[in-house]
Structure formats: C-alpha cells, structure tokens
TORMAR-559013 format. One record per residue (C-alpha): x, y, z; chain. Coordinates in nm, 2 decimals, decimal comma, padded with zeros to 4 digits. Layout:
[[X; Y; Z]; A]
...
END
This chain:
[[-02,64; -05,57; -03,39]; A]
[[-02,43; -05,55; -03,72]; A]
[[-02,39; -05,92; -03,88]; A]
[[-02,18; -06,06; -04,19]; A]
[[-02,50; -05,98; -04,39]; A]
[[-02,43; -05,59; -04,35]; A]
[[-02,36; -05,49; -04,74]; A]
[[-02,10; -05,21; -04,79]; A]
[[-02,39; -05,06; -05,00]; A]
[[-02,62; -05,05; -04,69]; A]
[[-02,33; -04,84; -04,48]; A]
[[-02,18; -04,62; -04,73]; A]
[[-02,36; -04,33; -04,81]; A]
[[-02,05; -04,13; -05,08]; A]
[[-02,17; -03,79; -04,85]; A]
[[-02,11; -03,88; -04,55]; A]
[[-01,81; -04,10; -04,59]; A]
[[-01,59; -03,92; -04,80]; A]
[[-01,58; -03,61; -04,61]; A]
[[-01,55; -03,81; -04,32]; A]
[[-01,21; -03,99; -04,49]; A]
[[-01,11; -03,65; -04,60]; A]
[[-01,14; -03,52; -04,24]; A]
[[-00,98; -03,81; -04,05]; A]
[[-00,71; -03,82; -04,31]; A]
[[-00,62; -03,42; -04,26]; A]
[[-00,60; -03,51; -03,87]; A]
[[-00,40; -03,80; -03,92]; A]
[[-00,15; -03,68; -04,14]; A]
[[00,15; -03,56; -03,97]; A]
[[00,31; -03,32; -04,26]; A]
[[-00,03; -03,10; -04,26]; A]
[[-00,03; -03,11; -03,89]; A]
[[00,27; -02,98; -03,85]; A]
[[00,23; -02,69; -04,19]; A]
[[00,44; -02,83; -04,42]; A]
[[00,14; -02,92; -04,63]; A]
[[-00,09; -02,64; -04,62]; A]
[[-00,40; -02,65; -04,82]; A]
[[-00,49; -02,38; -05,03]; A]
[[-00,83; -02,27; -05,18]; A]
[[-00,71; -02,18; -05,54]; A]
[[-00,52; -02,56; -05,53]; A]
[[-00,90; -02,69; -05,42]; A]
[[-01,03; -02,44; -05,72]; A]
[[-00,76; -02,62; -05,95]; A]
[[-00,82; -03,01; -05,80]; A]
[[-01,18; -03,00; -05,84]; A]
[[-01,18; -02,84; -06,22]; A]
[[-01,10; -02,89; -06,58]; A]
[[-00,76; -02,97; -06,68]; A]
[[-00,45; -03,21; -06,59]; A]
[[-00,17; -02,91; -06,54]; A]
[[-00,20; -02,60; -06,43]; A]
[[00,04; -02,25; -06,46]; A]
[[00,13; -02,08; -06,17]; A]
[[00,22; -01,70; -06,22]; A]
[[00,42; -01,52; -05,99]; A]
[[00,66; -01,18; -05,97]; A]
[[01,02; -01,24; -05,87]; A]
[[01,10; -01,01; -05,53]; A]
[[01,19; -00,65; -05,62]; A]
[[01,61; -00,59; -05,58]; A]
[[01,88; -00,36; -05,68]; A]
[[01,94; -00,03; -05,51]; A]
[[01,69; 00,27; -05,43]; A]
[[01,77; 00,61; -05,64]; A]
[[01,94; 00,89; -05,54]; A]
[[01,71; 01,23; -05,53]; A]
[[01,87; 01,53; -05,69]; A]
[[01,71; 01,90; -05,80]; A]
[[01,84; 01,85; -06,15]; A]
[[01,51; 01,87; -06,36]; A]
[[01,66; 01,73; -06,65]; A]
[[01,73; 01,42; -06,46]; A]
[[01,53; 01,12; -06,50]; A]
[[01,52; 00,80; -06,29]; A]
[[01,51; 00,52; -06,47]; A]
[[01,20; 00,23; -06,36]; A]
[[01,32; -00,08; -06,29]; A]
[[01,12; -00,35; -06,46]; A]
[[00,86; -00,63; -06,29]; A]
[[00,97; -00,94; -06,36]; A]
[[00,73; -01,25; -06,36]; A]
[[00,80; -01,63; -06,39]; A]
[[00,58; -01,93; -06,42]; A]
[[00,53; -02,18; -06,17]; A]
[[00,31; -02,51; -06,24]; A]
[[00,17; -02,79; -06,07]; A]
[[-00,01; -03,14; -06,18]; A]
[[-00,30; -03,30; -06,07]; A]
[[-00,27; -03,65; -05,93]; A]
[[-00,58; -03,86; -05,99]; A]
[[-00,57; -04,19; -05,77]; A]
[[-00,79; -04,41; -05,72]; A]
[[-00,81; -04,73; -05,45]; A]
[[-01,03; -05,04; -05,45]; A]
[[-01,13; -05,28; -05,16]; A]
[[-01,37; -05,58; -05,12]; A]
[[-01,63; -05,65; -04,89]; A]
[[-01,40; -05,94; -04,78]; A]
[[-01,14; -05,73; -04,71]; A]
[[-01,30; -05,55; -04,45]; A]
[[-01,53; -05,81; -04,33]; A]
[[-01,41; -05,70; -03,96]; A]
[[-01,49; -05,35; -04,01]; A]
[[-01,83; -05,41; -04,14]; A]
[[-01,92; -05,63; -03,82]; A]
[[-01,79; -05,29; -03,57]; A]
[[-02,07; -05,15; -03,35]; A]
[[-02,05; -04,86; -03,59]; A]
[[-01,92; -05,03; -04,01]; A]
[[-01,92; -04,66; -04,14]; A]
[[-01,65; -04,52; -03,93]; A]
[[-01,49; -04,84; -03,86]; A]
[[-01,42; -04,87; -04,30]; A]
[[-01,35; -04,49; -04,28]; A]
[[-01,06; -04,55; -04,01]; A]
[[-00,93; -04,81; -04,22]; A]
[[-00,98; -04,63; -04,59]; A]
[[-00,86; -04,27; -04,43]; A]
[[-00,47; -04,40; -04,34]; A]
[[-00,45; -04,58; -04,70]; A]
[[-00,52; -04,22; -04,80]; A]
[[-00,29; -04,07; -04,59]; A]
[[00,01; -04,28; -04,67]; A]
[[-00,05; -04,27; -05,04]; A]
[[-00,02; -03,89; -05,04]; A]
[[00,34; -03,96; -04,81]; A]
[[00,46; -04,15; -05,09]; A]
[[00,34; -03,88; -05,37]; A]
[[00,53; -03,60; -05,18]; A]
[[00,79; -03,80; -05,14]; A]
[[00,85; -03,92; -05,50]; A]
[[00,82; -03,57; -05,60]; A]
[[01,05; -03,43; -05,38]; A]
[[01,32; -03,69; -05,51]; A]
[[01,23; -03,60; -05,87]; A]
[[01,30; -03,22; -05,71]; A]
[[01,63; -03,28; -05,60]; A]
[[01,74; -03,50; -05,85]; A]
[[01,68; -03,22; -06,07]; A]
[[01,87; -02,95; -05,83]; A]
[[02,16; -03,21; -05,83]; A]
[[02,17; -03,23; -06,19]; A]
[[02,10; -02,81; -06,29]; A]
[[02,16; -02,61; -06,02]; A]
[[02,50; -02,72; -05,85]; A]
[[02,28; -02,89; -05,58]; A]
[[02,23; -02,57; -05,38]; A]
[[01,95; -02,72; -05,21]; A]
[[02,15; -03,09; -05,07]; A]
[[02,38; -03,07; -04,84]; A]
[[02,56; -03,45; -04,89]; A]
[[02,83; -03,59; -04,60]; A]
[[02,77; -03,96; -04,65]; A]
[[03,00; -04,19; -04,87]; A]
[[03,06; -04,56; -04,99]; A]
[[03,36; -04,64; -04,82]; A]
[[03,41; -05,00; -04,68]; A]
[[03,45; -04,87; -04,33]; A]
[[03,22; -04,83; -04,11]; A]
[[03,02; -04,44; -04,12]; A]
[[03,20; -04,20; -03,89]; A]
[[03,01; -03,93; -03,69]; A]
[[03,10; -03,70; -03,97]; A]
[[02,87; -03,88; -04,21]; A]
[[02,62; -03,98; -03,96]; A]
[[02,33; -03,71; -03,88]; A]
[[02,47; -03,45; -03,64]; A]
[[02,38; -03,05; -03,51]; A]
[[02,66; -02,92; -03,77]; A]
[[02,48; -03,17; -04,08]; A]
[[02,16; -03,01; -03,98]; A]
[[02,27; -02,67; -03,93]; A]
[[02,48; -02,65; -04,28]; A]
[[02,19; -02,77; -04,47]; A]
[[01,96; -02,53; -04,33]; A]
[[02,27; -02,26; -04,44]; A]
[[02,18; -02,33; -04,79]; A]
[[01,90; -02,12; -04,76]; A]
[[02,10; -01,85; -04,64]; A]
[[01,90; -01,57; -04,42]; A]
[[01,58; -01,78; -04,48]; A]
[[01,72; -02,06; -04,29]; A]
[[01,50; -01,90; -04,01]; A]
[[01,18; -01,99; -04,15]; A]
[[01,26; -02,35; -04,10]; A]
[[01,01; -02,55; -03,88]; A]
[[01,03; -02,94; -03,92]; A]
[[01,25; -03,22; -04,03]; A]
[[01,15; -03,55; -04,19]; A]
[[01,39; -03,86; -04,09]; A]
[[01,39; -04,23; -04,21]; A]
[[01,31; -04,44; -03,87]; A]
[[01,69; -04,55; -03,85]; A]
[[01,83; -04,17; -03,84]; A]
[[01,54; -04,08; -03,58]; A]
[[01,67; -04,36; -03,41]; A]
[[02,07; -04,21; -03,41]; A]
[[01,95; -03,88; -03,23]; A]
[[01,70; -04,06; -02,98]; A]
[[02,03; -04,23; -02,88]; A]
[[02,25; -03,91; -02,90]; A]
[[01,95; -03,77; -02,64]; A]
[[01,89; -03,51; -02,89]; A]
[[01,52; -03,52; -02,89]; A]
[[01,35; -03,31; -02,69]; A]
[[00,96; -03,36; -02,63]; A]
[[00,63; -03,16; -02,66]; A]
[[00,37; -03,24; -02,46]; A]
[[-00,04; -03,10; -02,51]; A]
[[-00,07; -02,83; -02,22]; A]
[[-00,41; -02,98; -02,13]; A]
[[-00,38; -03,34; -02,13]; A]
[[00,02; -03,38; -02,07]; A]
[[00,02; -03,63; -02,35]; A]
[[00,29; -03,61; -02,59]; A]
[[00,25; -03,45; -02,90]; A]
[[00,63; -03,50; -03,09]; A]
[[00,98; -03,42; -03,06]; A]
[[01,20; -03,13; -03,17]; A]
[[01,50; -03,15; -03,29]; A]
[[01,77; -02,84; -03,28]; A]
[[01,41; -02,65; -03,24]; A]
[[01,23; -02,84; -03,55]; A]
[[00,96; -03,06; -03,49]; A]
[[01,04; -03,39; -03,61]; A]
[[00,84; -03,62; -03,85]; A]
[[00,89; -03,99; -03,86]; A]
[[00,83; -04,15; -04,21]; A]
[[01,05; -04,47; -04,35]; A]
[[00,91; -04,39; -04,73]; A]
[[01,16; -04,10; -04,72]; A]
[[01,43; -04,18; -04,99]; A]
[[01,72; -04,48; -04,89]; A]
[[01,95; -04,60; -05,15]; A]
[[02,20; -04,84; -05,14]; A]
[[02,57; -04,85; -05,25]; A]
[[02,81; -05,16; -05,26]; A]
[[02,92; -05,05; -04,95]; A]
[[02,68; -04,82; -04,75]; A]
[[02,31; -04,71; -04,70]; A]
[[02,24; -04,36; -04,77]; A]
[[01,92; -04,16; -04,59]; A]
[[01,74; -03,87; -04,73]; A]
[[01,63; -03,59; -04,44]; A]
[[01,41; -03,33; -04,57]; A]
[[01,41; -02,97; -04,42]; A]
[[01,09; -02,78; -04,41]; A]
[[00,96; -02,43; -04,37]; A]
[[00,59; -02,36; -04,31]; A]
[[00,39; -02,41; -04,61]; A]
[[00,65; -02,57; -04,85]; A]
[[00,41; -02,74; -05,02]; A]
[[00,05; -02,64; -05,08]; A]
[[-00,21; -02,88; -05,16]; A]
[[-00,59; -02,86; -05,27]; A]
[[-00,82; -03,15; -05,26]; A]
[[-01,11; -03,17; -05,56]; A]
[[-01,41; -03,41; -05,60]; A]
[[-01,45; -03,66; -05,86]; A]
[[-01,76; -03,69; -06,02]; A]
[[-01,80; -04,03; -05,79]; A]
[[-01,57; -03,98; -05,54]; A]
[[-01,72; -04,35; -05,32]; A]
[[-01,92; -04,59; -05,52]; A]
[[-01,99; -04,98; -05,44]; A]
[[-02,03; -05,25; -05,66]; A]
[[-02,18; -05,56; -05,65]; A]
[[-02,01; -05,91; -05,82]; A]
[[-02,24; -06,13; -05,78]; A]
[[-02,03; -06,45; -05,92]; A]
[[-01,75; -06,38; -05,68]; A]
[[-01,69; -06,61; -05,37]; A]
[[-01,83; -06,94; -05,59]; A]
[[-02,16; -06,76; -05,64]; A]
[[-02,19; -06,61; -05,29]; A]
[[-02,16; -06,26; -05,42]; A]
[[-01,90; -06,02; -05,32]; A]
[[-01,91; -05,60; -05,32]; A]
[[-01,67; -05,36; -05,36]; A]
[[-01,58; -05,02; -05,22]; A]
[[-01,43; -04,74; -05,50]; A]
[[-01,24; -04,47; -05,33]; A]
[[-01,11; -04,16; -05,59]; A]
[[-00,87; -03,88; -05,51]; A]
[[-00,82; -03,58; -05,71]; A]
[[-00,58; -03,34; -05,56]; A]
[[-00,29; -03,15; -05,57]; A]
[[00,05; -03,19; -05,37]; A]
[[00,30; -02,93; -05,53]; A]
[[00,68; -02,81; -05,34]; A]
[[00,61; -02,43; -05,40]; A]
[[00,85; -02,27; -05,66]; A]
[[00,93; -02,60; -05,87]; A]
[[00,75; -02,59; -06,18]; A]
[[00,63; -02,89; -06,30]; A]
[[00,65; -02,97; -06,68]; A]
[[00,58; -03,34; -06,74]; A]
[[00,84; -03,40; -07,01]; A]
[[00,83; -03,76; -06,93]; A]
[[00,46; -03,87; -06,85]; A]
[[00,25; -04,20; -06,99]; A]
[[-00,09; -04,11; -06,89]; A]
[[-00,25; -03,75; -06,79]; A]
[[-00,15; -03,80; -06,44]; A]
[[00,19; -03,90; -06,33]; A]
[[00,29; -04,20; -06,17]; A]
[[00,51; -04,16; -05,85]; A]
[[00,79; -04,30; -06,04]; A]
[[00,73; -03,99; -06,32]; A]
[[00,75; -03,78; -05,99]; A]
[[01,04; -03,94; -05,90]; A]
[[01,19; -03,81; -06,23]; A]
[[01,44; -03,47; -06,28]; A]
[[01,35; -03,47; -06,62]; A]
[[00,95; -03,39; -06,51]; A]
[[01,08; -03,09; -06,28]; A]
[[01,25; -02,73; -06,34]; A]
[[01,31; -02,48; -06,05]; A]
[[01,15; -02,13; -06,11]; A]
[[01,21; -01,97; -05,78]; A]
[[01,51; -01,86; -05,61]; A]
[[01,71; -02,10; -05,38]; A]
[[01,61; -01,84; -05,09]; A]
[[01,24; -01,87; -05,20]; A]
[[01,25; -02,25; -05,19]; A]
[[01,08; -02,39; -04,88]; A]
[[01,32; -02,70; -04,83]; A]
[[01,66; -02,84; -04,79]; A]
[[01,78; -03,22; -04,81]; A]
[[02,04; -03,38; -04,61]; A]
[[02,20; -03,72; -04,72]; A]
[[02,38; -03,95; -04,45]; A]
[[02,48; -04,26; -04,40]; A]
[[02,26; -04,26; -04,07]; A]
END
C-alpha cells in the first residue's frame, strides 16, 4: 500500500507520464473532441523544433472567369497569375509547477501515477482554453478595428433597461452571424457559449441532446444543428449598465494545433529545507505547442518575451488577417445573454 513516504520522484517516470497527460488531456478537451482543434503533423514538426515563429505559405483560391475558345491563331489567352500570401503562427511555451504537498492525496491513490496525471492533465487542458481564447479576442479585436468587423455580428447594448429578446441569444443572432461567412456558413459545426447564455437556450428548450448509440449516455447538446461547448473563460465584459457575452462560431478544423517536446518535458525536484527541514519535492510540467485560428497571421508587434503571454494574445495589434472572410473558420456573436 502507497503511504505519505511515496516521493513524486519514486512515481514519475517523464516517459510514461507525459504522454499519458498528453493523452488524457486530448480526451478531455472538448474543442479537439468536437474538431475545432485539430492537430496537425507539420504544427507537431513546428512545436517540437527550432524557432519562436513560424511562416505559413499558402495560394489564395483561383477566381475570375474561364476564357472563351476561338479559331483565331493570332489570339492569345492571357494566364492569370498565382497569387500567394503568408500565414504565421507562434509557439507558446508554458510551463506549470506543483509540490509534493499539493498533491499529497494523489500520491496516497491505489495507483499515485495516474491519480497526479488526472490532476496535472485538466490544468493542461484549461490552460490551452484560456490560450485559444485570449487569441481569438486579440483576433476579433483586430477584425473590429481593420476589417469593418465582417466576422462579429453585435445585437447587445448598454442601455439602462433590462436586455430584450433582440439582444439576448436567439435562432436569427445565430443564424446572421453564421451569414457572415456567406456560402461557407455551411461548414459550421459547433458553438462555444459562456455558462449564462447556455443557460438562456436550456430555458428556451432549444437544446437538443446526443446520446452514445452503445451506452445511451449523453454525449452533448446541439444547438440549431451545432454541437454546443460549454466554457465560462469565453470573453464577458462589462459596461456601466450591461454584461456583454462573446459566442464563438466554429467550422471543423478552425484552428490547428501541434504539440512538441521540451528537452525535459516532467522533471522533480527535491527542497530539502522546505516544510521546517522535512523536505518537500516538486513536479515540473512543460508545454511546447501550437494553438493557431487558421488564416490569421500572427506578427508579434507587441511581445515582452519570445513567447506571448495570453494578454499579448489578447492584443489586435499582435494579429493581421491574411485569408479571406469566406476562408476564415469562425464567427463571433456578442449579446447581452
């Protein structure tokens, strides 16, 4: 039997754990479960190399019209050109520490390894939550401020009076922010509400629920067809008057992702003076990854370090759309509720 004298050093063993975190984390987190997130192997190429930022090259989509055929031999058509743009994405490079006294209880479970991996994997996940969330505020932000905000549809206000249904989530909301991707509005798949707008439609009835096939246990809830994600880090701000709430939009694979290795990606550490004299140890935990809204280049104008900070995410002046708004994977929704 396991007793306060297990050492984090004894149970950790970096490869077992951290693909173990990296697994449970991936199974836990409800934006890759659902493909918004998509990992990519170039963003694990990118994660796990040299180098802080990384350029993105793409072609823009062929238009114009076709030619017309004629027998004139003296007639030449006239090639269009290829057009390429530059996408570009950051690396994040986190990093999370915990004592041995702070997971005492794990370390006295039946089986410590899993039981500290349970606890370190969530961290994990809702740290990578709040990255995607600051960077998809520093996104539109930026789409407010340079490109007319063809990606936000906003019906909420700061009036004194109470929020009408106008301003509150609703089917026509929804439906005119997913317009503002035109004929791509189809590819839409999920939306992401604060708790308190979740909680508007579950009154409204307007959830429906999926349920596993094989067990009958319930899976999630859709929502005008989208499957609906939960999350109360998604953006609120608040006027003299009102609260406004932040829905996100999502097609499949909005954002792609790519998870490296740091060099020591779990590593303990003894303190012996800690606890009077009684020694304590600590648990390292180190993320390298990527996290990037396709088609939003990323250009760190505004950075303190080589890695951003989620408030530098949160920042337009970090962010510069290179796609289309067509191409653009996402549309956000402000309400009052």
């Amino acid at each position: 039997m396991p007793t306060t004298s297990t050492r984090l050093s004894d149970v950790i063993v970096a490869e077992v754990f951290q693909p173990y975190v990296i697994a449970r984390a991936l199974e836990l987190d409800a934006l890759i479960q659902s493909g918004v997130v998509v990992r990519d192997p170039q963003f694990d190429a990118l994660a796990g190399g040299p180098g802080a930022s990384f350029n993105l090259p793409f072609f823009n989509d062929l238009d114009g019209e076709s030619n017309v055929g004629s027998d004139d031999p003296e007639s030449f058509a006239a090639p269009a050109k290829l057009i390429a743009g530059r996408d570009g994405a950051v690396k994040h490079v986190r990093n999370k520490s915990w004592s041995s006294m702070d997971l005492t209880a794990a370390l006295l479970a039946s089986d410590p390894v899993r039981a500290v991996a349970d606890l370190v994997a969530p961290f994990w996940v809702r740290d990578r939550q709040k990255v995607l969330v600051a960077s998809l505020a520093g996104v539109v932000a930026d789409n407010l401020a340079h490109d007319n905000g063809d990606m936000v549809h906003d019906v909420s206000s700061d009036a004194a009076a109470p929020a009408t249904a106008a301003e509150l989530i609703s089917d026509e909301a929804v439906l005119v922010a997913a317009q503002t991707l035109g004929d791509m509005k189809s590819r839409l798949s999920a939306i992401a509400l604060h708790s308190v707008v979740h909680t508007r439609l579950q009154r409204l009835g307007a959830l429906l629920p999926v349920h596993d096939p094989q067990t009958g246990d319930l899976r999630y809830h859709t929502y005008l067809g989208y499957r609906v994600i939960v999350d109360d880090g998604l953006p609120v701000s608040r006027g003299a008057n009102r609260v406004v709430y932040t829905s996100y939009l999502f097609a499949d694979g909005a954002v792609a992702y790519g998870e490296g290795t740091p060099k020591l990606p779990v590593e303990t550490e003894r303190v012996p003076g800690a606890g009077d004299g009684e020694g304590m140890e600590i648990l390292h935990t180190r993320r390298h990854f990527l996290l990037h809204p396709r088609g939003i280049r990323w250009i760190g104008a505004a950075m303190a370090k080589t890695a951003p900070s989620n408030a530098e995410l949160a920042n337009p002046a970090n962010w510069d759309r290179v796609y289309a708004r067509k191409a653009i994977r996402f549309a956000a929704l402000r309400t009052n509720g």
